[in-house]
N, CA and C of each residue as an Amber inpcrd file, in Angstrom:
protein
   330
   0.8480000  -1.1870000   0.0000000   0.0000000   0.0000000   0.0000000
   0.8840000   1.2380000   0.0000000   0.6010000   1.9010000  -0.6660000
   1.5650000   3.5280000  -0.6860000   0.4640000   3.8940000  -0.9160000
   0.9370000   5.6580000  -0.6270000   0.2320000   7.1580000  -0.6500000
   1.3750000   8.1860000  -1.3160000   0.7560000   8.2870000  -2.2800000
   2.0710000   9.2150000  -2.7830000   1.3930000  10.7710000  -2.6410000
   1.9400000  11.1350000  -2.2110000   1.4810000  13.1330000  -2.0450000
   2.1780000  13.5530000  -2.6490000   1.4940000  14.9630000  -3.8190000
   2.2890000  15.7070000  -4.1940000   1.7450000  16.8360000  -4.3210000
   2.3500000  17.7690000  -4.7310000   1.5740000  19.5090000  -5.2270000
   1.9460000  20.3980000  -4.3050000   2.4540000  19.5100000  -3.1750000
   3.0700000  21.4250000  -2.2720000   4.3490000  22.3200000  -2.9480000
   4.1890000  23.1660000  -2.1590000   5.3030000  24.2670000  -2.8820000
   5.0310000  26.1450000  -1.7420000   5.7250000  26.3710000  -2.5410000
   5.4530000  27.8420000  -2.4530000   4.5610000  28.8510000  -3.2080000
   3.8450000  29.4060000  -1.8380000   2.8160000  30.2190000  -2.7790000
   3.1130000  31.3960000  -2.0150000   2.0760000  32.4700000  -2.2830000
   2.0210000  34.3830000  -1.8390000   0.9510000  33.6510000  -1.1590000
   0.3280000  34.5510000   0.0520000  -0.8360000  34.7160000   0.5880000
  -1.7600000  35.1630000  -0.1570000  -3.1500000  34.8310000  -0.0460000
  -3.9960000  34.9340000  -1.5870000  -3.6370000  33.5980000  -2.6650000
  -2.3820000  32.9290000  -2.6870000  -2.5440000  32.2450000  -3.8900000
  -3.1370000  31.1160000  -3.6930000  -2.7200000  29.8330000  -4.3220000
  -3.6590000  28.9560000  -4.3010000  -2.3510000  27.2170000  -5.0280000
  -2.8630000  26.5780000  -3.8740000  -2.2470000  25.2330000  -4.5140000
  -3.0550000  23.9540000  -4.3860000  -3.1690000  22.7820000  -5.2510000
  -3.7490000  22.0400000  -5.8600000  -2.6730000  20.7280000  -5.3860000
  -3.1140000  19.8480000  -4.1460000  -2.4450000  18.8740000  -3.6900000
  -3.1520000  17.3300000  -4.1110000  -2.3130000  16.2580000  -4.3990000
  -3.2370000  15.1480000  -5.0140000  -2.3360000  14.2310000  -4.1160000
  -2.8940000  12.6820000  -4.3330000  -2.7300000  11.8770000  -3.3560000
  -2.9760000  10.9290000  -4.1160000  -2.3240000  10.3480000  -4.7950000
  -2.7030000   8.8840000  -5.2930000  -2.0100000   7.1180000  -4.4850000
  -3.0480000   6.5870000  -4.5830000  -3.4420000   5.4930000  -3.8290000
  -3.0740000   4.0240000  -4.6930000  -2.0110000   3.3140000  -4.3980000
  -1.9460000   1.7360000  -4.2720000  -2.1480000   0.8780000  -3.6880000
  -2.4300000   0.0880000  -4.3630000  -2.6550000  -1.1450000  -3.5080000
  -3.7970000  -1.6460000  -3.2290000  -4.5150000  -0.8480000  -3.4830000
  -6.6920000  -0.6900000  -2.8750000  -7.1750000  -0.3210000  -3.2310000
  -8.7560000  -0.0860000  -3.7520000  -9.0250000   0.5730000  -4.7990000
  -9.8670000   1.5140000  -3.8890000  -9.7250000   3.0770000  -4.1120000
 -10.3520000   4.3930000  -3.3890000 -11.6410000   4.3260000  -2.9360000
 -12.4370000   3.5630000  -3.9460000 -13.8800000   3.7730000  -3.6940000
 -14.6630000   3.3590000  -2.7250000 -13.7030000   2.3850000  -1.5690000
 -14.9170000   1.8430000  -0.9680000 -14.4240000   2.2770000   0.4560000
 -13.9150000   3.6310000   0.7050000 -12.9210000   4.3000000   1.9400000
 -13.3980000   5.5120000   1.7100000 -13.5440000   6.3910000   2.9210000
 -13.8320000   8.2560000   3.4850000 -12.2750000   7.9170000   3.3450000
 -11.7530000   9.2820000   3.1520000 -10.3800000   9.8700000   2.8590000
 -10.4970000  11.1630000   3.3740000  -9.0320000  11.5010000   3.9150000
  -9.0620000  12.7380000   4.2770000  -7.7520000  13.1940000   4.3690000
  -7.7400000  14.7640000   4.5690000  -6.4930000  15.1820000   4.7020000
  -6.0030000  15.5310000   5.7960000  -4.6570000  15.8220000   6.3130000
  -4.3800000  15.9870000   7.4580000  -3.0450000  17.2840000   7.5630000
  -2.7680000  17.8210000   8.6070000  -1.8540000  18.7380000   8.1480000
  -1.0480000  18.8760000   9.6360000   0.4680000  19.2200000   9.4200000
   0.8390000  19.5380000  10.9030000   2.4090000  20.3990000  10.7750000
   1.6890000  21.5950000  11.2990000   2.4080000  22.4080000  11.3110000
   3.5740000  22.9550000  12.1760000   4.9500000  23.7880000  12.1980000
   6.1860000  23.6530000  12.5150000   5.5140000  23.8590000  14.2650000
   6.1250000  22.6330000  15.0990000   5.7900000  22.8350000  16.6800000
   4.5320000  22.7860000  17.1730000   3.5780000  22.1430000  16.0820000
   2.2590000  22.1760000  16.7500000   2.0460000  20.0710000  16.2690000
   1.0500000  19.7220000  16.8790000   0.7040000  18.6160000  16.7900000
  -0.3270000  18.8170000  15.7130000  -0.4110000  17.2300000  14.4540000
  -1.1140000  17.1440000  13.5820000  -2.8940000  17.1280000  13.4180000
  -3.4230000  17.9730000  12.7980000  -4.5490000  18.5960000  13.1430000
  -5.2480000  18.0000000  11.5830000  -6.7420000  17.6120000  11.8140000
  -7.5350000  17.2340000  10.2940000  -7.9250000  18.3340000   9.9380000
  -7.5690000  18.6300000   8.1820000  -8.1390000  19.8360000   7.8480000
  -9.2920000  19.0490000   6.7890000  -9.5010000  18.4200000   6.1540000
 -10.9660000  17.8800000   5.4070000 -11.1890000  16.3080000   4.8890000
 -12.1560000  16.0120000   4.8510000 -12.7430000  14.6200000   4.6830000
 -13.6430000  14.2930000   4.1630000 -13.9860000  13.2440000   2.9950000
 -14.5160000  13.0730000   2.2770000 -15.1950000  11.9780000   2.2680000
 -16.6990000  11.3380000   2.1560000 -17.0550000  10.0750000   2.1950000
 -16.9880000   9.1800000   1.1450000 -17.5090000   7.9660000   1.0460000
 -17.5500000   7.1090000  -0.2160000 -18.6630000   7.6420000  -0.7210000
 -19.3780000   8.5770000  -0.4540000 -20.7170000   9.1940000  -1.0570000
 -20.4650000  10.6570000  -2.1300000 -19.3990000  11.0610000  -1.1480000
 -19.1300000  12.7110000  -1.4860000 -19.5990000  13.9980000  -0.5970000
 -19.7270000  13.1210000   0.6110000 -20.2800000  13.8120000   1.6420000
 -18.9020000  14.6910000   2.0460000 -18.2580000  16.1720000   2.3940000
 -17.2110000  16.9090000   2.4800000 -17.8410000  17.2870000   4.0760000
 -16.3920000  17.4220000   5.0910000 -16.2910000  18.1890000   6.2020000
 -15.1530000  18.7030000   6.1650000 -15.2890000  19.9370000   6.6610000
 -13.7360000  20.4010000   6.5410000 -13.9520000  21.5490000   8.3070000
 -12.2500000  21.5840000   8.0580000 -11.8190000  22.2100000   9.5710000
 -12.6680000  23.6990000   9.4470000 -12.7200000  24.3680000  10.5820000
 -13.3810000  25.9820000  10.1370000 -11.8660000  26.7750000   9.6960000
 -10.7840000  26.4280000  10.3080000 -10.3750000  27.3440000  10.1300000
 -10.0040000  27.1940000   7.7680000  -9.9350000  26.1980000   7.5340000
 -10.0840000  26.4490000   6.0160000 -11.6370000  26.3420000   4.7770000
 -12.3700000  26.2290000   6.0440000 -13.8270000  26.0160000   5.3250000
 -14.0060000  27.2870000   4.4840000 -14.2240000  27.4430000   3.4930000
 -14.4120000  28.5400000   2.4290000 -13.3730000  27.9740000   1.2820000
 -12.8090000  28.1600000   1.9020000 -11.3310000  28.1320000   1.2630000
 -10.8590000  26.7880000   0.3630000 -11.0200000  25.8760000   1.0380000
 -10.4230000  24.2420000   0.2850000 -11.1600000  23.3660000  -0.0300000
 -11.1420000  23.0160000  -1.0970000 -12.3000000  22.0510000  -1.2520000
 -11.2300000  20.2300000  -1.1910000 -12.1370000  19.2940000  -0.9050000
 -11.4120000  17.8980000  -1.0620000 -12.4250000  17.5820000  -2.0050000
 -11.9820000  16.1510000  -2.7710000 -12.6410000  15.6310000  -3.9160000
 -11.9170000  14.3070000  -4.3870000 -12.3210000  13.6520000  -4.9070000
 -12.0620000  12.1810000  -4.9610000 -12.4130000  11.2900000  -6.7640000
 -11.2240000  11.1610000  -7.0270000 -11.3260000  10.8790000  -8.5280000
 -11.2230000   8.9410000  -8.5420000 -12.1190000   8.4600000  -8.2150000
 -12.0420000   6.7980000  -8.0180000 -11.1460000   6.1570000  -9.0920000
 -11.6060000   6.9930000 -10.0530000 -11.7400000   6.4460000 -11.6160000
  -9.7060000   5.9640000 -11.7200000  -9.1350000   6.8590000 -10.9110000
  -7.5000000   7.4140000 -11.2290000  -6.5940000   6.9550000  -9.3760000
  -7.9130000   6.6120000  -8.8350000  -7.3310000   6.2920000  -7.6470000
  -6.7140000   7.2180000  -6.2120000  -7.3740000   8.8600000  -7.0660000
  -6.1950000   9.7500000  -6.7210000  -7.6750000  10.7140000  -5.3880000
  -6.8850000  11.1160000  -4.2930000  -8.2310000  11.9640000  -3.8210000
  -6.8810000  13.7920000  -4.0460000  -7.5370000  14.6390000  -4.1630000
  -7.2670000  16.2890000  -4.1120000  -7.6810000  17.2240000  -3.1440000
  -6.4500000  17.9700000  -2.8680000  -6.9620000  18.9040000  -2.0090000
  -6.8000000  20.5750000  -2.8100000  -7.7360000  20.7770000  -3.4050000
  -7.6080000  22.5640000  -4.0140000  -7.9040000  23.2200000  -2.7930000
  -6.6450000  23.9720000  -2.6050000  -6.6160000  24.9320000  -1.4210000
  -6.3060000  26.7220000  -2.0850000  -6.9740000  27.7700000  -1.3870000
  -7.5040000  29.2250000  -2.0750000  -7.1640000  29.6020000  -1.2830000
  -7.0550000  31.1500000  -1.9010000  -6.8960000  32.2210000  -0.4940000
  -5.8800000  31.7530000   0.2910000  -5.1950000  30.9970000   0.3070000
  -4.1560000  30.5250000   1.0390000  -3.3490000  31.4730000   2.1100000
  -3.0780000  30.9480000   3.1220000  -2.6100000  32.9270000   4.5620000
  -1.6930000  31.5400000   4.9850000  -0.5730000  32.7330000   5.6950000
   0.7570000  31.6960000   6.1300000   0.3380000  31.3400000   7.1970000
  -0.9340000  31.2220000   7.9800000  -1.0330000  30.3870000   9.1010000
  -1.4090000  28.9010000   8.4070000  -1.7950000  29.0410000   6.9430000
  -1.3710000  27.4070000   5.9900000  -0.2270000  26.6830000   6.0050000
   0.7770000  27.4220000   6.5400000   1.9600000  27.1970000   6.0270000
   1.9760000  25.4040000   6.9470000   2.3600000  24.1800000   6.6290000
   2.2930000  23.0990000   7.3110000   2.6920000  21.8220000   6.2170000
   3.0310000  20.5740000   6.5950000   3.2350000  19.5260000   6.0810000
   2.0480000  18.8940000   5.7950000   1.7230000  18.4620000   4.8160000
   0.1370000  17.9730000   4.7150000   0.1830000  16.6970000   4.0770000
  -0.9690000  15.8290000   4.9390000  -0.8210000  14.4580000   4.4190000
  -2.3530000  13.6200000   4.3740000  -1.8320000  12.9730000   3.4930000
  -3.0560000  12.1460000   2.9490000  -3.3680000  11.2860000   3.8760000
  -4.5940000  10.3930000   4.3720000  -4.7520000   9.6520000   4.8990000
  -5.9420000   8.6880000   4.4600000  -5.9780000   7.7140000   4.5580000
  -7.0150000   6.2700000   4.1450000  -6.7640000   4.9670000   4.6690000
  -8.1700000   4.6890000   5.6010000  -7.9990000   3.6600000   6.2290000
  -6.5400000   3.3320000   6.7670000  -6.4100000   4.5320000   7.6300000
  -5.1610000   4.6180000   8.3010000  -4.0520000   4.9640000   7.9090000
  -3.5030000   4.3040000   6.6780000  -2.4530000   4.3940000   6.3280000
  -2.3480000   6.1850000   6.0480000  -0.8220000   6.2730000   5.9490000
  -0.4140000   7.7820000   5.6710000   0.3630000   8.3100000   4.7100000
   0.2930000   9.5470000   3.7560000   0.9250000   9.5880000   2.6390000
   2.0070000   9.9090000   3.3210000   3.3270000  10.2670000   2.5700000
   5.0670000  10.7700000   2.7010000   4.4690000  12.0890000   3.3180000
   3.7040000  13.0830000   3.0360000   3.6870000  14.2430000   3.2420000
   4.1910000  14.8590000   2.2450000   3.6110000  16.4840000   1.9230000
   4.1640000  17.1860000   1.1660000   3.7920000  18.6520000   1.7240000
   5.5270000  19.5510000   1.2020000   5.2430000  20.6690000   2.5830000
   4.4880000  21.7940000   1.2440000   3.6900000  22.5990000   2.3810000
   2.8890000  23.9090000   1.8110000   3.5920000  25.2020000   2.3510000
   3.9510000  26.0220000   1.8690000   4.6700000  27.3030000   2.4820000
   4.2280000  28.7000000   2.0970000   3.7070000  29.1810000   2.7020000
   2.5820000  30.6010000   2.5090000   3.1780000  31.4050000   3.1610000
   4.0570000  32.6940000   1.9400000   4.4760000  33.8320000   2.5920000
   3.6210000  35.1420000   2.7710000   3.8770000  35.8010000   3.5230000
   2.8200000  36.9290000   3.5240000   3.2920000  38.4490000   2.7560000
């Protein structure tokens, strides 16, 4: 089973990055997925989650802002994140039925 994360980087405050997560080993569709994030000196916190339906919850502090979404077809789930503010700034990781992606870092300057 792997989780491969990718799409972080550097953005401006205001910009916007597009994180994906593709999945081996299992096939996506029959698992809620979600994302997770944990930032420099703080303990890892859920920022959104997705059902096998398409049912979305997300944290308040990025609700507006990020949407999650889930492509079965490709195996892959996404996190489009907006408006992006350097209190984003954090390591963010995929998660499904436990297992955990590598992480990939997000860095939001102001």
């Amino acid at each position: 089973v792997q989780l491969q994360a990718s799409g972080g980087g550097l953005a401006e405050a205001g910009g916007s990055l597009r994180l994906s997560c593709r999945v081996t080993g299992f096939t996506l569709d029959r698992y809620a997925i979600g994302w997770f994030r944990q930032a420099p000196g703080k303990q890892r916190e859920w920022v959104a989650s997705i059902t096998t339906r398409g049912l979305t919850n997300y944290a308040g502090s990025v609700k507006g802002r990020f949407t999650i979404s889930r492509d079965n077809a490709v195996n892959t789930q996404y996190l489009q994140m907006n408006n992006l503010q350097p209190e984003d700034t954090a390591v963010y990781y995929c998660n499904v039925r436990g297992y955990w992606g590598q992480g990939t870092l997000v860095t939001v300057s102001s």
